[in-house]
C-alpha positions as CSV (number, residue, x, y, z in Angstrom):
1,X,50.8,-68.5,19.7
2,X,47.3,-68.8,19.2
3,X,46.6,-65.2,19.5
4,X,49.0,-64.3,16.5
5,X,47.9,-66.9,14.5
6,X,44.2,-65.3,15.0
7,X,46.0,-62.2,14.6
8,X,47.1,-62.9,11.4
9,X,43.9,-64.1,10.2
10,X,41.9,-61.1,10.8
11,X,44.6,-58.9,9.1
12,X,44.4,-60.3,6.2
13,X,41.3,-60.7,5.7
14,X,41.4,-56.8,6.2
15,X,43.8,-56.5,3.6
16,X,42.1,-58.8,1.2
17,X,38.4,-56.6,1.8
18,X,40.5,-53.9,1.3
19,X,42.1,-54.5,-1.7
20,X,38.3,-55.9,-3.2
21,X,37.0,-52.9,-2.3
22,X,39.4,-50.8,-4.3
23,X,39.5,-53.3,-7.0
24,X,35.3,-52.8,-7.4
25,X,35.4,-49.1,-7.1
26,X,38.0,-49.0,-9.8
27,X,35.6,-51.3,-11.8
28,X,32.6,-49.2,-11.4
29,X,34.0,-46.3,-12.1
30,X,35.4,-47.4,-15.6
31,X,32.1,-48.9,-16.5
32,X,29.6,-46.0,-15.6
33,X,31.2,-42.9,-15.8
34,X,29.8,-40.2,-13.7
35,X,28.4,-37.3,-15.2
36,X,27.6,-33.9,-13.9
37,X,23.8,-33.6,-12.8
38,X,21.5,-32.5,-15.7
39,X,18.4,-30.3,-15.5
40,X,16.8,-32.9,-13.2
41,X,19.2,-31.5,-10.2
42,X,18.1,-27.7,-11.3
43,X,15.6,-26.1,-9.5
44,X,12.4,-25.5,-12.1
45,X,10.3,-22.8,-11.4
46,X,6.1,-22.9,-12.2
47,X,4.9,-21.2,-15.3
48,X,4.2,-17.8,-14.8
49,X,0.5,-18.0,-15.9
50,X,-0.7,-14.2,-16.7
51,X,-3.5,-12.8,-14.4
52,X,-6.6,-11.6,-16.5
53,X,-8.3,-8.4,-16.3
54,X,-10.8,-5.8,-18.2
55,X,-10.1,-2.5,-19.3
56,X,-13.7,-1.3,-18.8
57,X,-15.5,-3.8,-16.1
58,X,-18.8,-2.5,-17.0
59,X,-20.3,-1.5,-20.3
60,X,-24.2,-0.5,-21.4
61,X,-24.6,-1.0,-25.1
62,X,-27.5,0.7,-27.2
63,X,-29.0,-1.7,-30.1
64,X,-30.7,0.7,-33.2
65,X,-34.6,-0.6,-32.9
66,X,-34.3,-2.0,-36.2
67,X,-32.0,-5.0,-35.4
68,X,-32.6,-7.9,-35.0
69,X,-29.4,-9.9,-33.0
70,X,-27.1,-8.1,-30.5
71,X,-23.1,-9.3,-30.1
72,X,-21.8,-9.1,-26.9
73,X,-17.8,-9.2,-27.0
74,X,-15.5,-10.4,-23.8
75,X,-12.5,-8.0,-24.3
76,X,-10.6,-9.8,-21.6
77,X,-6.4,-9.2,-21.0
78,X,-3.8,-11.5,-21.0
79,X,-5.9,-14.3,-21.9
80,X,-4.5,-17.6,-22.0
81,X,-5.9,-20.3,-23.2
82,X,-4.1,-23.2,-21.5
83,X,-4.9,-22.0,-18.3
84,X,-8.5,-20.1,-18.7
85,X,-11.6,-20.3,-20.1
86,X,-15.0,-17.8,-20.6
87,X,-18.5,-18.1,-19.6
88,X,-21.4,-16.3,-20.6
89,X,-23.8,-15.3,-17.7
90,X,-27.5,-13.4,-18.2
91,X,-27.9,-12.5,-14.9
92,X,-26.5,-15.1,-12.8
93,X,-27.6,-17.7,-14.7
94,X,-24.8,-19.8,-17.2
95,X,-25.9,-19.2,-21.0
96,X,-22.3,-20.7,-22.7
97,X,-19.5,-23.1,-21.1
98,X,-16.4,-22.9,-23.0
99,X,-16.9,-23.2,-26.9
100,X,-20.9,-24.3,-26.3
101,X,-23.6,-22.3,-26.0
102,X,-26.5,-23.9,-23.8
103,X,-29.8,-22.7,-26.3
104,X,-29.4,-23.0,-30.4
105,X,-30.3,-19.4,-30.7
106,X,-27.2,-18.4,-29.2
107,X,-24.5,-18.0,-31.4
108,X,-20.6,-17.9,-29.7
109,X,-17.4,-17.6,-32.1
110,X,-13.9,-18.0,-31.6
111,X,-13.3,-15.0,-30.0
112,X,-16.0,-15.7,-27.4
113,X,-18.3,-13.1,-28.8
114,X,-22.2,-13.9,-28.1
115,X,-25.0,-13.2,-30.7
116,X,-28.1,-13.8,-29.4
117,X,-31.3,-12.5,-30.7
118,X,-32.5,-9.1,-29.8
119,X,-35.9,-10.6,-27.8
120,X,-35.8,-10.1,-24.0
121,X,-32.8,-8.5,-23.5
122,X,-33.3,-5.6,-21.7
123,X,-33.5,-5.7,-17.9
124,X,-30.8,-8.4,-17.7
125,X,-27.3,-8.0,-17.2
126,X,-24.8,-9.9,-19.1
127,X,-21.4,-10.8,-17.9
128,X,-18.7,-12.2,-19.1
129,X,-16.3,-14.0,-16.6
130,X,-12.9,-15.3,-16.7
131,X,-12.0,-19.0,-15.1
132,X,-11.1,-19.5,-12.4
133,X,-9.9,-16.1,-11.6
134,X,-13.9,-14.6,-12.1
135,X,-13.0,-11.6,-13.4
136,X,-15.7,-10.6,-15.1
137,X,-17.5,-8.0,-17.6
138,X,-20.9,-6.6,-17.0
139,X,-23.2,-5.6,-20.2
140,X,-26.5,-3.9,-19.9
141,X,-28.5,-3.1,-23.4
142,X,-30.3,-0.7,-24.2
143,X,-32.5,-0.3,-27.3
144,X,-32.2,2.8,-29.1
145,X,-29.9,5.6,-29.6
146,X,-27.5,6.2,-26.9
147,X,-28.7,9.0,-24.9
148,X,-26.2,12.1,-25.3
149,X,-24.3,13.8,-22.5
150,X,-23.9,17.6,-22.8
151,X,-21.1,18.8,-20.1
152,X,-21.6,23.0,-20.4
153,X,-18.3,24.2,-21.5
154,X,-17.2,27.5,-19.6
155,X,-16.7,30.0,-23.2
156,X,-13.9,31.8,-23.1
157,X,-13.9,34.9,-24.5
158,X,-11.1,37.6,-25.6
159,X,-10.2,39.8,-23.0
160,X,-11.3,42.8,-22.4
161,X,-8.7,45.6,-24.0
162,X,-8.3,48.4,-20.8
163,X,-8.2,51.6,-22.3
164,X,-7.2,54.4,-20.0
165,X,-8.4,58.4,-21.3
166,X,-5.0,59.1,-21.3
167,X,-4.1,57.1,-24.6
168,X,-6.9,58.3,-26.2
169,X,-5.6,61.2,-28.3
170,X,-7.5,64.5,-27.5
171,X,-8.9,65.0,-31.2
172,X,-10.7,61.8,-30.8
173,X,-14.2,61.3,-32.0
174,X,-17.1,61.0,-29.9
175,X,-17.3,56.6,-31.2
176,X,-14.4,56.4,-29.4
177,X,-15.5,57.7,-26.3
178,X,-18.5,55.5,-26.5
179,X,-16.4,52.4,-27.2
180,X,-14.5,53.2,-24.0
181,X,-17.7,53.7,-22.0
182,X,-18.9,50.2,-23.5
183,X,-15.6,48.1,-22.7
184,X,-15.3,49.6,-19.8
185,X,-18.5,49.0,-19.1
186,X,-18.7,45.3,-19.9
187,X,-15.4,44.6,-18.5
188,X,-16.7,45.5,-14.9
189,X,-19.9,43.1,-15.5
190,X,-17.2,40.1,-16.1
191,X,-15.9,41.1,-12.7
């Protein structure tokens, strides 16, 4: 008798765990009402952050000899401010960091173009990089006019008209003879 009565005892205190269990899930669940995960559960992806670059990577610009500053402009790409910044470099040494030019002679705007005055320039090369990708613009100057490049152009002239003695009409006069002998003439020196 002992073992029912002990029996008895453990099954209902089953049936009263039980029956508190449902009774407290029922309760939480009418108190905070799940909802369906919000953009916290979605994946988020990283900015795309565009890559810089330079149409031209070098450039030599010529000064006239009667100025007196020289502006250096950093044509840079799919600049991004958030995410990049420019530097001015003569040579390899820093000449601007950000919005601040290093000496009060240099002059930088908004759109990171340098003036600086036209004393000592030559022989140095500036560059203009892009952080932290360092992608960067080389700028030699030159005083003066820029020197002209002639490429020789092949002229092309009209071709030469083959005239054979039989189109020539037999009263012909002796000038047309001669301009025969003369195209004929120069068209076997163009061969």
């Amino acid at each position: 008798m002992r073992h029912l009565w002990l029996l008895t005892l453990l099954l209902m205190g089953f049936l009263q765990y039980s029956v508190l269990a449902d009774e407290y899930a029922e309760y939480n669940d009418e108190e905070e009402p799940q909802y369906p995960p919000g953009n916290l559960a979605k994946a988020t992806s990283k900015p795309v952050i565009p890559i810089p670059y330079f149409d031209e990577k070098e450039a030599v610009i010529y000064v006239p000899t009667n100025a007196t500053t020289v502006s250096l402009e950093c044509p840079v790409k799919n600049y991004d401010a958030l995410h990049h910044g420019i530097n001015w470099y003569e040579d390899e040494h820093l000449m601007t960091n950000a919005k601040v030019a290093f000496n009060t002679k240099h002059h930088l705007d908004d759109n990171y173009t340098l003036t600086m005055p036209l004393v000592n320039v030559t022989g140095h090369i500036y560059s203009c990089r892009v952080t932290p990708s360092n992608v960067r613009r080389q700028i030699t100057i030159g005083i003066g006019m820029a020197p002209i490049t002639t490429t020789p152009k092949a002229t092309v002239g009209p071709s030469p008209t083959i005239v054979s003695p039989q189109s020539v009409s037999s009263g012909s006069s002796p000038v047309v003879y001669l301009w025969l002998l003369l195209a004929s003439f120069q068209g076997i020196r163009r061969m």
